[in-house]
CHARMM-style PDB file with segment names, atoms N, HN, CA, C and O in Angstrom:
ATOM      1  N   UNK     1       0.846  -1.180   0.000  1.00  0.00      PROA
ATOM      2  CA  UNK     1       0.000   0.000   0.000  1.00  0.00      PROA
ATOM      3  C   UNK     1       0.896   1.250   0.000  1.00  0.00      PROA
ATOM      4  O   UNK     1       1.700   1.485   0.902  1.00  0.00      PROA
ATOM      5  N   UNK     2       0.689   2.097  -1.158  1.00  0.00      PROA
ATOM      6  HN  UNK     2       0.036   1.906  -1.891  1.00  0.00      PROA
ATOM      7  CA  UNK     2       1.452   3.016  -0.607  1.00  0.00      PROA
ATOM      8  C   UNK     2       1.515   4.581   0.355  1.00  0.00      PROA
ATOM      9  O   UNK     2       0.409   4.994   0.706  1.00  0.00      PROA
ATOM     10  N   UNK     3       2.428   5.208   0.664  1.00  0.00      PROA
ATOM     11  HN  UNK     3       3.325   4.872   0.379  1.00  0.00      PROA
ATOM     12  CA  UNK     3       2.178   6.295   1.594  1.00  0.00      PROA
ATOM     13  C   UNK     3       1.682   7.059   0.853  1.00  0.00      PROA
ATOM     14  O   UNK     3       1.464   7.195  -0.351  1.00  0.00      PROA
ATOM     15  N   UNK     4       1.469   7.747   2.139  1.00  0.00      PROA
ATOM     16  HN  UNK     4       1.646   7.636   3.117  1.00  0.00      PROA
ATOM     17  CA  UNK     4       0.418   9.394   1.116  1.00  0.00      PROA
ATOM     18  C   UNK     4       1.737  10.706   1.543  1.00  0.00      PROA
ATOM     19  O   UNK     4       2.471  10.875   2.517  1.00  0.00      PROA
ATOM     20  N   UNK     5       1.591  11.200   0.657  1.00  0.00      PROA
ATOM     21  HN  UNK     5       0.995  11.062  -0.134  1.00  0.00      PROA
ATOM     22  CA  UNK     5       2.725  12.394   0.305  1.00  0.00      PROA
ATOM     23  C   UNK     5       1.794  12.801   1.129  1.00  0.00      PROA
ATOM     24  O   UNK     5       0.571  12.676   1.191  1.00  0.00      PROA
ATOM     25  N   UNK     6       2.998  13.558   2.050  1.00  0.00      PROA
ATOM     26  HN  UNK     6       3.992  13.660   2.000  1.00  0.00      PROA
ATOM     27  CA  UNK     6       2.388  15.012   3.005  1.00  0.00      PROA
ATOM     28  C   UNK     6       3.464  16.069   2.864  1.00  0.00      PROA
ATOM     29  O   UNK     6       3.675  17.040   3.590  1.00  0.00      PROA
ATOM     30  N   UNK     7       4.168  15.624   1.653  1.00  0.00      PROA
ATOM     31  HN  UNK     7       3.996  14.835   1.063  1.00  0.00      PROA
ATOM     32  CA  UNK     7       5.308  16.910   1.601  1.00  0.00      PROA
ATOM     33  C   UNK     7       4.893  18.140   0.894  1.00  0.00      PROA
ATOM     34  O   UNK     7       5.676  19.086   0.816  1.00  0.00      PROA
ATOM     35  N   UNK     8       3.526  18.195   0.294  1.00  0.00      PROA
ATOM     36  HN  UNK     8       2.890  17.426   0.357  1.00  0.00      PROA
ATOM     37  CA  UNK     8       3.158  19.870  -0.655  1.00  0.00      PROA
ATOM     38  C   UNK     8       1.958  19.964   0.869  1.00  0.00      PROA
ATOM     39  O   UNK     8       1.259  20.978   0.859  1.00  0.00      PROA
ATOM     40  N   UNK     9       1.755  19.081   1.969  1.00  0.00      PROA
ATOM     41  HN  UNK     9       2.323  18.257   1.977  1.00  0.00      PROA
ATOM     42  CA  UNK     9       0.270  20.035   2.438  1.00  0.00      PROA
ATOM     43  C   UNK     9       0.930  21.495   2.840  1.00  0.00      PROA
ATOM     44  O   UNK     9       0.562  22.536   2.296  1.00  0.00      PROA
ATOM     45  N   UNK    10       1.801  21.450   3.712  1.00  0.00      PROA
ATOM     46  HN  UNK    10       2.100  20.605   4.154  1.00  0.00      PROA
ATOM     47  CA  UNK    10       2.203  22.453   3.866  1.00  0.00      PROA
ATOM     48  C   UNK    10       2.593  23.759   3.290  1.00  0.00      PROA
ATOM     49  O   UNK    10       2.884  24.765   3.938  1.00  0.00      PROA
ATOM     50  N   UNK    11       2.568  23.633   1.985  1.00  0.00      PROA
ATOM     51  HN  UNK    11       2.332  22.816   1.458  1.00  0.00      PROA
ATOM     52  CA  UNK    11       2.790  24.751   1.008  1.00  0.00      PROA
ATOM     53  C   UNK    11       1.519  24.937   1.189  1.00  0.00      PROA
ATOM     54  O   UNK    11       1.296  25.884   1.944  1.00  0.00      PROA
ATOM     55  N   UNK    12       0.226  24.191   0.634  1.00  0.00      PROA
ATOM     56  HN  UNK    12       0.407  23.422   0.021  1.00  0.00      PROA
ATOM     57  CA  UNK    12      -1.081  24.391   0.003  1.00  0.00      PROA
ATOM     58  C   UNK    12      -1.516  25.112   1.455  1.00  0.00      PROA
ATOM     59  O   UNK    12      -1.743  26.321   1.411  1.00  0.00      PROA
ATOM     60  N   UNK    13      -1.604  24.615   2.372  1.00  0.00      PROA
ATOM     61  HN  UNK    13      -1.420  23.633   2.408  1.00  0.00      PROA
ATOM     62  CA  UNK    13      -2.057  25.286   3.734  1.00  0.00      PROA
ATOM     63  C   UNK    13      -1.353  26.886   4.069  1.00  0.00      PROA
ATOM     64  O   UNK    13      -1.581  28.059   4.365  1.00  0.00      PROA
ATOM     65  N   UNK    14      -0.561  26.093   3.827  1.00  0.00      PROA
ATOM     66  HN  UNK    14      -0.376  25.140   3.586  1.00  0.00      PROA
ATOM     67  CA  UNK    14      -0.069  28.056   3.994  1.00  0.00      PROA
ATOM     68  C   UNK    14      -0.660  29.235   2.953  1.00  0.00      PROA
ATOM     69  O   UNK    14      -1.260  30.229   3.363  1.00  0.00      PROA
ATOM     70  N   UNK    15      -0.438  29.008   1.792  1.00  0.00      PROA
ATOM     71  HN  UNK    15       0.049  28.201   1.459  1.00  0.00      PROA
ATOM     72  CA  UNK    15      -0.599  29.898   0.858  1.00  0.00      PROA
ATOM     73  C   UNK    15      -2.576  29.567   0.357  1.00  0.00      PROA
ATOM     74  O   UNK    15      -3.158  29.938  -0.662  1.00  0.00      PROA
ATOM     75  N   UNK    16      -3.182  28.675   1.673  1.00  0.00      PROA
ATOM     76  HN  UNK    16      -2.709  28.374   2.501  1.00  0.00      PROA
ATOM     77  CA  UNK    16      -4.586  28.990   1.505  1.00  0.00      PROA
ATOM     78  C   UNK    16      -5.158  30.107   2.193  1.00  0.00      PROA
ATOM     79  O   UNK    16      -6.139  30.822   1.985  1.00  0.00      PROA
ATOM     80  N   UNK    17      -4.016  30.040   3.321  1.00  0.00      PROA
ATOM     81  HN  UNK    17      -3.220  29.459   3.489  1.00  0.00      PROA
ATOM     82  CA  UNK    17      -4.823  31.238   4.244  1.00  0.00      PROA
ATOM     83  C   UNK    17      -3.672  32.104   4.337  1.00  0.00      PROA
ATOM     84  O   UNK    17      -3.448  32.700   5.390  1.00  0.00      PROA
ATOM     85  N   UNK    18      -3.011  32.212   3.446  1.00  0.00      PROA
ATOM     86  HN  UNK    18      -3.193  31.728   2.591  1.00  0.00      PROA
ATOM     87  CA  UNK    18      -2.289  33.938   2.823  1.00  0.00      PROA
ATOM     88  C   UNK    18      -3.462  34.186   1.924  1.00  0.00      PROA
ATOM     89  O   UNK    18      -3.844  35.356   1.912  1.00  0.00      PROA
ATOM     90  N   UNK    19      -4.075  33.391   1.216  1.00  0.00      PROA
ATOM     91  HN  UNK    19      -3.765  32.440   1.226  1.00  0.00      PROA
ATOM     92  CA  UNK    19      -5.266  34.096   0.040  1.00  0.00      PROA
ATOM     93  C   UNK    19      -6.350  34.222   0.854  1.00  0.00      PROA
ATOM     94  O   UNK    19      -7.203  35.071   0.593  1.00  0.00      PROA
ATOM     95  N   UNK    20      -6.410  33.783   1.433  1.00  0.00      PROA
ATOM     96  HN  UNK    20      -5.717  33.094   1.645  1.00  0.00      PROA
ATOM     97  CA  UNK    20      -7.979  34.031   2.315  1.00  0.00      PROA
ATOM     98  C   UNK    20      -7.601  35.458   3.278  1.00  0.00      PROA
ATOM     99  O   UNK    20      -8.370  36.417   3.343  1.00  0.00      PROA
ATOM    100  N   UNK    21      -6.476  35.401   3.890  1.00  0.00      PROA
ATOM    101  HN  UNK    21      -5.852  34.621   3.837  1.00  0.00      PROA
ATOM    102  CA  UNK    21      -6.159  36.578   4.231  1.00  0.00      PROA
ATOM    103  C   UNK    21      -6.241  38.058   3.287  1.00  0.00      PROA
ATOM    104  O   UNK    21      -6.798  39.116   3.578  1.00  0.00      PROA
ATOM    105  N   UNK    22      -5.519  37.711   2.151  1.00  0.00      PROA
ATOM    106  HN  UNK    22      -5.066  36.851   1.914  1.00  0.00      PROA
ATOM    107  CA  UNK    22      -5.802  39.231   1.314  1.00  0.00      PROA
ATOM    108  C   UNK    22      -7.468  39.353   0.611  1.00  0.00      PROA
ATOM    109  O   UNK    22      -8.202  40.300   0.328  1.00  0.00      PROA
ATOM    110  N   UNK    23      -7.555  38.175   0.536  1.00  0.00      PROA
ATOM    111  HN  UNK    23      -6.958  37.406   0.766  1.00  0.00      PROA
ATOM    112  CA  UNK    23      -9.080  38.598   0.277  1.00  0.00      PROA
ATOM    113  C   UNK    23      -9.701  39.543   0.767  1.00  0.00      PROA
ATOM    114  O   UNK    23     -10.101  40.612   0.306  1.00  0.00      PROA
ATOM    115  N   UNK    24      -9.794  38.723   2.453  1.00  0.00      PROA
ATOM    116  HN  UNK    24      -9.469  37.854   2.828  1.00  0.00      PROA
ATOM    117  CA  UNK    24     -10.656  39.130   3.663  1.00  0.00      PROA
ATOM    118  C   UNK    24      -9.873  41.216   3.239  1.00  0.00      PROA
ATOM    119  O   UNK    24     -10.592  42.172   2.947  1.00  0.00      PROA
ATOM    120  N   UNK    25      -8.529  41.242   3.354  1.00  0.00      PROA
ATOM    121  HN  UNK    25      -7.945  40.465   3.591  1.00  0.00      PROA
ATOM    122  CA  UNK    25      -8.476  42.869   3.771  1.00  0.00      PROA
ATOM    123  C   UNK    25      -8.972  43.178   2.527  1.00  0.00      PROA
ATOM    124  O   UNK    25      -9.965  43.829   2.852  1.00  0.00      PROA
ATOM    125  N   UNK    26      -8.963  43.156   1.192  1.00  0.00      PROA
ATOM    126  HN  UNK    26      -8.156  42.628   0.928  1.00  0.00      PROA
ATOM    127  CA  UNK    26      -9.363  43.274   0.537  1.00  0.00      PROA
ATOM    128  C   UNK    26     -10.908  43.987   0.387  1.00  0.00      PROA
ATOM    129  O   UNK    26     -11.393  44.993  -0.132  1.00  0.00      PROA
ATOM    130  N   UNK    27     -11.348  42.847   1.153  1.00  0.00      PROA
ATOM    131  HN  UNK    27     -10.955  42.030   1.574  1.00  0.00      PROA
ATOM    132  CA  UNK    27     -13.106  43.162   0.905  1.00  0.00      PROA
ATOM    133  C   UNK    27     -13.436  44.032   2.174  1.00  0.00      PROA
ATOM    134  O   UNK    27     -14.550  44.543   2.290  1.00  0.00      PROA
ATOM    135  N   UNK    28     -12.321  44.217   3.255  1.00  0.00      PROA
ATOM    136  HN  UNK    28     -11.416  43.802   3.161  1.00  0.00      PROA
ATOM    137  CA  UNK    28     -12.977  45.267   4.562  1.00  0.00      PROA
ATOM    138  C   UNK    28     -12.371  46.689   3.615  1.00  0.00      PROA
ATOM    139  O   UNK    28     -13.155  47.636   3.558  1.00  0.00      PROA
ATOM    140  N   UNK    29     -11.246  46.816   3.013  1.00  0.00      PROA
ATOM    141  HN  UNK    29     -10.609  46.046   3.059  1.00  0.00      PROA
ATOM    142  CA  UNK    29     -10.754  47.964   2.588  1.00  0.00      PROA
ATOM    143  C   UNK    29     -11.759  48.445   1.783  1.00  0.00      PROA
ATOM    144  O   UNK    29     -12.110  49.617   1.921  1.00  0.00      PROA
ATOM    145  N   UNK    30     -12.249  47.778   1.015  1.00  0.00      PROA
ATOM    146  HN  UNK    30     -11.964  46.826   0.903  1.00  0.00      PROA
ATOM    147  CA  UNK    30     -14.005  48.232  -0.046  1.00  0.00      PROA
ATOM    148  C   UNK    30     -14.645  48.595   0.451  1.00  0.00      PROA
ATOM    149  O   UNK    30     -15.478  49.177  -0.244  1.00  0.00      PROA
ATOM    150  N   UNK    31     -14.966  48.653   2.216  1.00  0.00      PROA
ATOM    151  HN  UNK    31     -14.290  48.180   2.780  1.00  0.00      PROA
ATOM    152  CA  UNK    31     -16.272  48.773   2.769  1.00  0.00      PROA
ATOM    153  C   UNK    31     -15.762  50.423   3.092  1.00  0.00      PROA
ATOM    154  O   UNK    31     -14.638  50.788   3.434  1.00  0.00      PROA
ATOM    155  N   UNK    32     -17.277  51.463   2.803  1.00  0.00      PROA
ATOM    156  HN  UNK    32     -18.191  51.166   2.525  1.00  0.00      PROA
ATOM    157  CA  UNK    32     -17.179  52.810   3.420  1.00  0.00      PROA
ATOM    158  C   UNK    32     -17.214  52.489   4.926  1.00  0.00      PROA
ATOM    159  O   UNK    32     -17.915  51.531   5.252  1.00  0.00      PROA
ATOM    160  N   UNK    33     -16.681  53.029   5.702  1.00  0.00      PROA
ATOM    161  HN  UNK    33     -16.112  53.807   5.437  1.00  0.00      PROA
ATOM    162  CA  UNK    33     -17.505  53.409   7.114  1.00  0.00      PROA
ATOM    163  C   UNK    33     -17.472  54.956   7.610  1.00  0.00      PROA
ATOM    164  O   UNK    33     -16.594  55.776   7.341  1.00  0.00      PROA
ATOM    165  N   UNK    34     -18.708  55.172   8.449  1.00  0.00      PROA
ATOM    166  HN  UNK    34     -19.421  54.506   8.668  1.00  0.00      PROA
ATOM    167  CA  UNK    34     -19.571  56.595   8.278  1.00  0.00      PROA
ATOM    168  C   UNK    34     -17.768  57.352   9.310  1.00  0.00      PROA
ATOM    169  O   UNK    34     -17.040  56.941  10.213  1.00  0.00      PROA
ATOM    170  N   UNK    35     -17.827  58.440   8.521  1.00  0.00      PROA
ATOM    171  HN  UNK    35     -18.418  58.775   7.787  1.00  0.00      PROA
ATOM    172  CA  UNK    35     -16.810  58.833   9.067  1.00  0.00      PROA
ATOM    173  C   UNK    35     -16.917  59.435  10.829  1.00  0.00      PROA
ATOM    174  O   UNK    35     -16.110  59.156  11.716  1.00  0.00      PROA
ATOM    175  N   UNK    36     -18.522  60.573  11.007  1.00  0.00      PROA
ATOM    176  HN  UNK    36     -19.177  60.800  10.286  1.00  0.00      PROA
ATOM    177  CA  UNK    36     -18.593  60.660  12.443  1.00  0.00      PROA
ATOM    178  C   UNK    36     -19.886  60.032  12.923  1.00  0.00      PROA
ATOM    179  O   UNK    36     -20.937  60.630  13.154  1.00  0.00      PROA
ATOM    180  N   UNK    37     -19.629  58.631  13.045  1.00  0.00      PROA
ATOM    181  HN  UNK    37     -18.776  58.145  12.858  1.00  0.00      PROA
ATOM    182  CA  UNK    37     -20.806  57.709  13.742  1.00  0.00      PROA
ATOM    183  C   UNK    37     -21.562  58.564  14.843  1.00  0.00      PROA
ATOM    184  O   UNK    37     -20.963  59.041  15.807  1.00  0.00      PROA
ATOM    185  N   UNK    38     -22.765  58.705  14.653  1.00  0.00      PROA
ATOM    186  HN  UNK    38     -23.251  58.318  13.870  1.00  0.00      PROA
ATOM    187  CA  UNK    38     -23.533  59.898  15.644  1.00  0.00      PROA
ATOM    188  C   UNK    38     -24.919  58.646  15.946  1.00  0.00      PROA
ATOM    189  O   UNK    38     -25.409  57.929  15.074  1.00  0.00      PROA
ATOM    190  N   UNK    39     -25.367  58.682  17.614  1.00  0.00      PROA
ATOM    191  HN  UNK    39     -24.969  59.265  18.322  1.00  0.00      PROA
ATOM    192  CA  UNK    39     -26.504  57.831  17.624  1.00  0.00      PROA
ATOM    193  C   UNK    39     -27.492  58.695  17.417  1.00  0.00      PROA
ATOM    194  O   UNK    39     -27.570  59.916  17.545  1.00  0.00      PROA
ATOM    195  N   UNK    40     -28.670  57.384  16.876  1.00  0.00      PROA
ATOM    196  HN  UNK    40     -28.607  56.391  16.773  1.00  0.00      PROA
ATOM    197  CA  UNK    40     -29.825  57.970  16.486  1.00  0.00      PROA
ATOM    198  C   UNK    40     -30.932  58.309  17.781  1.00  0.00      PROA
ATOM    199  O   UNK    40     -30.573  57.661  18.764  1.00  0.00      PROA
ATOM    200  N   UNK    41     -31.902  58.955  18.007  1.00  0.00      PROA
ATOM    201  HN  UNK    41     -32.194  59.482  17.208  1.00  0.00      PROA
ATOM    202  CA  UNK    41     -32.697  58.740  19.178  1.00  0.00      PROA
ATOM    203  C   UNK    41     -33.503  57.928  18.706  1.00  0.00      PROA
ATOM    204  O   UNK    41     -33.784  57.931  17.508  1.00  0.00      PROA
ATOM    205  N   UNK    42     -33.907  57.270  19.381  1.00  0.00      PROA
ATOM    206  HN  UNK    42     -33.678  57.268  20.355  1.00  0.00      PROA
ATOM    207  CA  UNK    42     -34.978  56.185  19.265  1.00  0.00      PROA
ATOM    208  C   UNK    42     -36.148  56.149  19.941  1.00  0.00      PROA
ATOM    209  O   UNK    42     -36.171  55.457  20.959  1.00  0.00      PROA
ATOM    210  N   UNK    43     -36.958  56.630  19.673  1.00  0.00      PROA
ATOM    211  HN  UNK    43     -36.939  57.192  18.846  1.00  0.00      PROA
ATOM    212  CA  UNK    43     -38.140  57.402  20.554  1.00  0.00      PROA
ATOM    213  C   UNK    43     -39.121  56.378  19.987  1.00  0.00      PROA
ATOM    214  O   UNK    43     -39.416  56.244  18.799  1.00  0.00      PROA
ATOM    215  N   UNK    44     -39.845  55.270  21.633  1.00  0.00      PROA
ATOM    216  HN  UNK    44     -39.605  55.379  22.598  1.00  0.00      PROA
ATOM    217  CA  UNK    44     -40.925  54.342  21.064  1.00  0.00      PROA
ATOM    218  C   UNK    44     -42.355  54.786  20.998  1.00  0.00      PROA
ATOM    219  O   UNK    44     -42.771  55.510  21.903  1.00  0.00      PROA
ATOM    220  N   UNK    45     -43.009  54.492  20.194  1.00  0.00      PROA
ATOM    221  HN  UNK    45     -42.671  53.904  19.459  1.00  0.00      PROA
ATOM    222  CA  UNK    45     -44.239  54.903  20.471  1.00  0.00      PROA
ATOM    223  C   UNK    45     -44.984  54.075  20.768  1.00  0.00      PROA
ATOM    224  O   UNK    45     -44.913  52.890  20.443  1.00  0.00      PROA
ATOM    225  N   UNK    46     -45.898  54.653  21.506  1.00  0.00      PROA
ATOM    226  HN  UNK    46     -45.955  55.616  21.770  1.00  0.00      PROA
ATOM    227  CA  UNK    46     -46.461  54.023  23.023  1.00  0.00      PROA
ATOM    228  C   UNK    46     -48.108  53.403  22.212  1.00  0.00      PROA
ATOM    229  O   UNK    46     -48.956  54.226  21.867  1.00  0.00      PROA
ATOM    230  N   UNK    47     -48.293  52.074  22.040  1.00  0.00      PROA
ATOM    231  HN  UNK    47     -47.604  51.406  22.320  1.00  0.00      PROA
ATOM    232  CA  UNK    47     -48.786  51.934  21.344  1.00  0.00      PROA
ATOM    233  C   UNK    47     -50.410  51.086  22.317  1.00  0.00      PROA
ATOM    234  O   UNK    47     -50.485  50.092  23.039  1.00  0.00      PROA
ATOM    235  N   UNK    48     -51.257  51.902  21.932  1.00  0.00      PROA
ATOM    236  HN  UNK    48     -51.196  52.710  21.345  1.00  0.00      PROA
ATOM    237  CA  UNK    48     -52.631  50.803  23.108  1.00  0.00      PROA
ATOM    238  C   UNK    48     -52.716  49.617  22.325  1.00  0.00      PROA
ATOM    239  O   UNK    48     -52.646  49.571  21.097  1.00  0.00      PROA
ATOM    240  N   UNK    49     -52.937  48.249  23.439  1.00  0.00      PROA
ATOM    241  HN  UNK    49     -52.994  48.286  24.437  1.00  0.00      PROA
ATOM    242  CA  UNK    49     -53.556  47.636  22.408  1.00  0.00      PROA
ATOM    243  C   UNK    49     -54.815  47.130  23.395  1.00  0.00      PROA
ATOM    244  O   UNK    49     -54.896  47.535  24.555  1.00  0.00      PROA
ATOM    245  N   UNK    50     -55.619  46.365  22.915  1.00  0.00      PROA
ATOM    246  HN  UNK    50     -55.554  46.036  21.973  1.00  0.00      PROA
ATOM    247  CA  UNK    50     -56.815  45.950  24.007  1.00  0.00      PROA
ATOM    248  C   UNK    50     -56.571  45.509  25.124  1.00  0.00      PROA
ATOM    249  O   UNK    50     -57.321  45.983  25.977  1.00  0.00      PROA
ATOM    250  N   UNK    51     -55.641  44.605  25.599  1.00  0.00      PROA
ATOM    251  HN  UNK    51     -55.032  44.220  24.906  1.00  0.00      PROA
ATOM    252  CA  UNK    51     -55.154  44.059  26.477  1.00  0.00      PROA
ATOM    253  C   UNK    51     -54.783  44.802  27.468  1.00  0.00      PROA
ATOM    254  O   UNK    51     -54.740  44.317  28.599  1.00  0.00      PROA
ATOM    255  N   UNK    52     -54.448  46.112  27.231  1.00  0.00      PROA
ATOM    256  HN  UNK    52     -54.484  46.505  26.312  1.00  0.00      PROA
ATOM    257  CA  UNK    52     -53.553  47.209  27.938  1.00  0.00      PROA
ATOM    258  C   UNK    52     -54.807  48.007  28.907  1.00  0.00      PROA
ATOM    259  O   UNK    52     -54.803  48.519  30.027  1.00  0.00      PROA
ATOM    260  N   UNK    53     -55.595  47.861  28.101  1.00  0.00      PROA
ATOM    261  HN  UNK    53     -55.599  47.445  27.192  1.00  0.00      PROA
ATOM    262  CA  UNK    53     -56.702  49.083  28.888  1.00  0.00      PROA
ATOM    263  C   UNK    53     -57.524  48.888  29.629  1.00  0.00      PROA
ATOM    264  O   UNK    53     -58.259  49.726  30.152  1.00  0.00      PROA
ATOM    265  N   UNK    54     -57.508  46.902  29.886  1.00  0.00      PROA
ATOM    266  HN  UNK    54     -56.911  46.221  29.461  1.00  0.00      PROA
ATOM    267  CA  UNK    54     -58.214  46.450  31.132  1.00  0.00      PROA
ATOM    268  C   UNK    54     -57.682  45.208  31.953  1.00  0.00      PROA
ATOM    269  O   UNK    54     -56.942  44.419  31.366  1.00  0.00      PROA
ATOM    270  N   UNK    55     -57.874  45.079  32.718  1.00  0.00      PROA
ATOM    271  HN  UNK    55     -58.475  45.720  33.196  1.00  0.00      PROA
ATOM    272  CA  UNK    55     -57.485  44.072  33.586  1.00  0.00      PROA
ATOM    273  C   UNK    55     -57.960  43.208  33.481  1.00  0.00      PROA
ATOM    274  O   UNK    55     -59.123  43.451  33.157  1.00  0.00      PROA
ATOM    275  N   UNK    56     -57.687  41.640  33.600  1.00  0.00      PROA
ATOM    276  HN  UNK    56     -56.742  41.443  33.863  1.00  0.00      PROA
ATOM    277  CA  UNK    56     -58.190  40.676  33.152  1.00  0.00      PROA
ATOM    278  C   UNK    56     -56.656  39.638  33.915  1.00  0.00      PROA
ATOM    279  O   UNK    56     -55.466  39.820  34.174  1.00  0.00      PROA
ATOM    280  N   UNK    57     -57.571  38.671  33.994  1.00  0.00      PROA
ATOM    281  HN  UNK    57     -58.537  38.523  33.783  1.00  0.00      PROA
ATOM    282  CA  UNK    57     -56.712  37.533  34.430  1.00  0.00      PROA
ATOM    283  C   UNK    57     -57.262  36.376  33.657  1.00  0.00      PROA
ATOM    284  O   UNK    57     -58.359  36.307  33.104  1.00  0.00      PROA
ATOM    285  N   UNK    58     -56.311  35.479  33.714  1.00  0.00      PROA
ATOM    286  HN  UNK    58     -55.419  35.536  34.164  1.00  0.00      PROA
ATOM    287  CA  UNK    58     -56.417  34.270  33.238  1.00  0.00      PROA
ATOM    288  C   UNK    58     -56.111  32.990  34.128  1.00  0.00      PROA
ATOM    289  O   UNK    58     -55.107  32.870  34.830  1.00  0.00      PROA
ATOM    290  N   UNK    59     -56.865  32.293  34.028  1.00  0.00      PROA
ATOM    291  HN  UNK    59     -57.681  32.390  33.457  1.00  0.00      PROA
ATOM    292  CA  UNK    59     -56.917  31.519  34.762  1.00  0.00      PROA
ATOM    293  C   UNK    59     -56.204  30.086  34.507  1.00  0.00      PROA
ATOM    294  O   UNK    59     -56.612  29.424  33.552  1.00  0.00      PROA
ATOM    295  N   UNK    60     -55.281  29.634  35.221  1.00  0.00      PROA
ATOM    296  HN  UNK    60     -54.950  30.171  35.996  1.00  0.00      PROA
ATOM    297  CA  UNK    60     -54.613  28.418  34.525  1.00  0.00      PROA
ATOM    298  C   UNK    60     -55.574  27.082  35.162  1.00  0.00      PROA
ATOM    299  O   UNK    60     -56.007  27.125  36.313  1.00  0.00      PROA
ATOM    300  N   UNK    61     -55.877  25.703  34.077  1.00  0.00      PROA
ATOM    301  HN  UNK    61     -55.525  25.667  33.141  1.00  0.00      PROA
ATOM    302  CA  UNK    61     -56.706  25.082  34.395  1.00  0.00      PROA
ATOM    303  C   UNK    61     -56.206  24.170  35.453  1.00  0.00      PROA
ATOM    304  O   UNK    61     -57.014  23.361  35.908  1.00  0.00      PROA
ATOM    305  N   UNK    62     -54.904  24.181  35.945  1.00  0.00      PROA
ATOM    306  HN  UNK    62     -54.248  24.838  35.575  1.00  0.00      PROA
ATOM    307  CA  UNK    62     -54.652  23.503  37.291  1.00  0.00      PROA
ATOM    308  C   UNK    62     -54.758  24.251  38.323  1.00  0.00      PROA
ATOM    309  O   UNK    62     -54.597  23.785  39.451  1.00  0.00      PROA
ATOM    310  N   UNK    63     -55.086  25.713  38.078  1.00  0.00      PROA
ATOM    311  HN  UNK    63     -55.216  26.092  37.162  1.00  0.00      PROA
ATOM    312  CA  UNK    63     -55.093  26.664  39.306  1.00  0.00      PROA
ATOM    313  C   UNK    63     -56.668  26.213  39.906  1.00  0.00      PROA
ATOM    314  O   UNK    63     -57.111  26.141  41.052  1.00  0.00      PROA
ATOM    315  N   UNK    64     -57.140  26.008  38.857  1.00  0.00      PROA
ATOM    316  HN  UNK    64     -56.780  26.066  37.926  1.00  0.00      PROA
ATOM    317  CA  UNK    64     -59.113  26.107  39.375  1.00  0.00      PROA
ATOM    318  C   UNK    64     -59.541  25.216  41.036  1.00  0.00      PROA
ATOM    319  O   UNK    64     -58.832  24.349  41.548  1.00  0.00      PROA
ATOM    320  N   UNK    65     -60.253  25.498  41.342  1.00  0.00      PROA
ATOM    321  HN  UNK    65     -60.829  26.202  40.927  1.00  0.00      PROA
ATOM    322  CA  UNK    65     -60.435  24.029  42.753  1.00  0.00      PROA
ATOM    323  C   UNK    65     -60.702  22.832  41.934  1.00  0.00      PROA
ATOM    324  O   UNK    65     -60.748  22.886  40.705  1.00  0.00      PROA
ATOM    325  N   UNK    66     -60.848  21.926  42.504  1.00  0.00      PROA
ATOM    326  HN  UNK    66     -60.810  21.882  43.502  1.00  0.00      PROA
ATOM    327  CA  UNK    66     -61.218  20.949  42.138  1.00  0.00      PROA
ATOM    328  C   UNK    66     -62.522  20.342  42.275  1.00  0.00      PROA
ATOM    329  O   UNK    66     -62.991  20.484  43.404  1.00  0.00      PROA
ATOM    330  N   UNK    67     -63.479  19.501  41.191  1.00  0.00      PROA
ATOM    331  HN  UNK    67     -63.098  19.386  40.273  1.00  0.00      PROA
ATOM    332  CA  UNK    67     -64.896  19.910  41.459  1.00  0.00      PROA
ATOM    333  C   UNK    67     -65.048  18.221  41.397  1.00  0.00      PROA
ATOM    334  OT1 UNK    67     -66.149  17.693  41.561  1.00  0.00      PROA
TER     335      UNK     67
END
């Protein structure tokens, strides 16, 4: 049976993630980013819904007595 060459992994491994490396800066150097990042306000609006405007309970069916 014969051996398995492991004398090129080491080239191929290396020079996979030297290319994956220039890629990667590659594709962050393309990206704009906002030059003075300012936050937005975020103001929620307060929204009714039915549930809100009355009280009500619910009753779980193991809470009930027992009949």
């Amino acid at each position: 049976m014969p051996q398995l060459d492991t004398s090129t992994w080491f080239i191929n491994i290396v020079s996979m993630i030297l290319t994956l490396f220039i890629v990667f800066q590659l594709k962050i150097s393309k990206h704009s980013y906002p030059t003075h990042p300012e936050a937005k306000a975020t103001k929620m609006a307060k929204r009714l819904t039915p549930w809100e405007s009355k009280w009500t309970k619910i009753y779980s069916p193991l809470s009930l007595p027992q009949q």
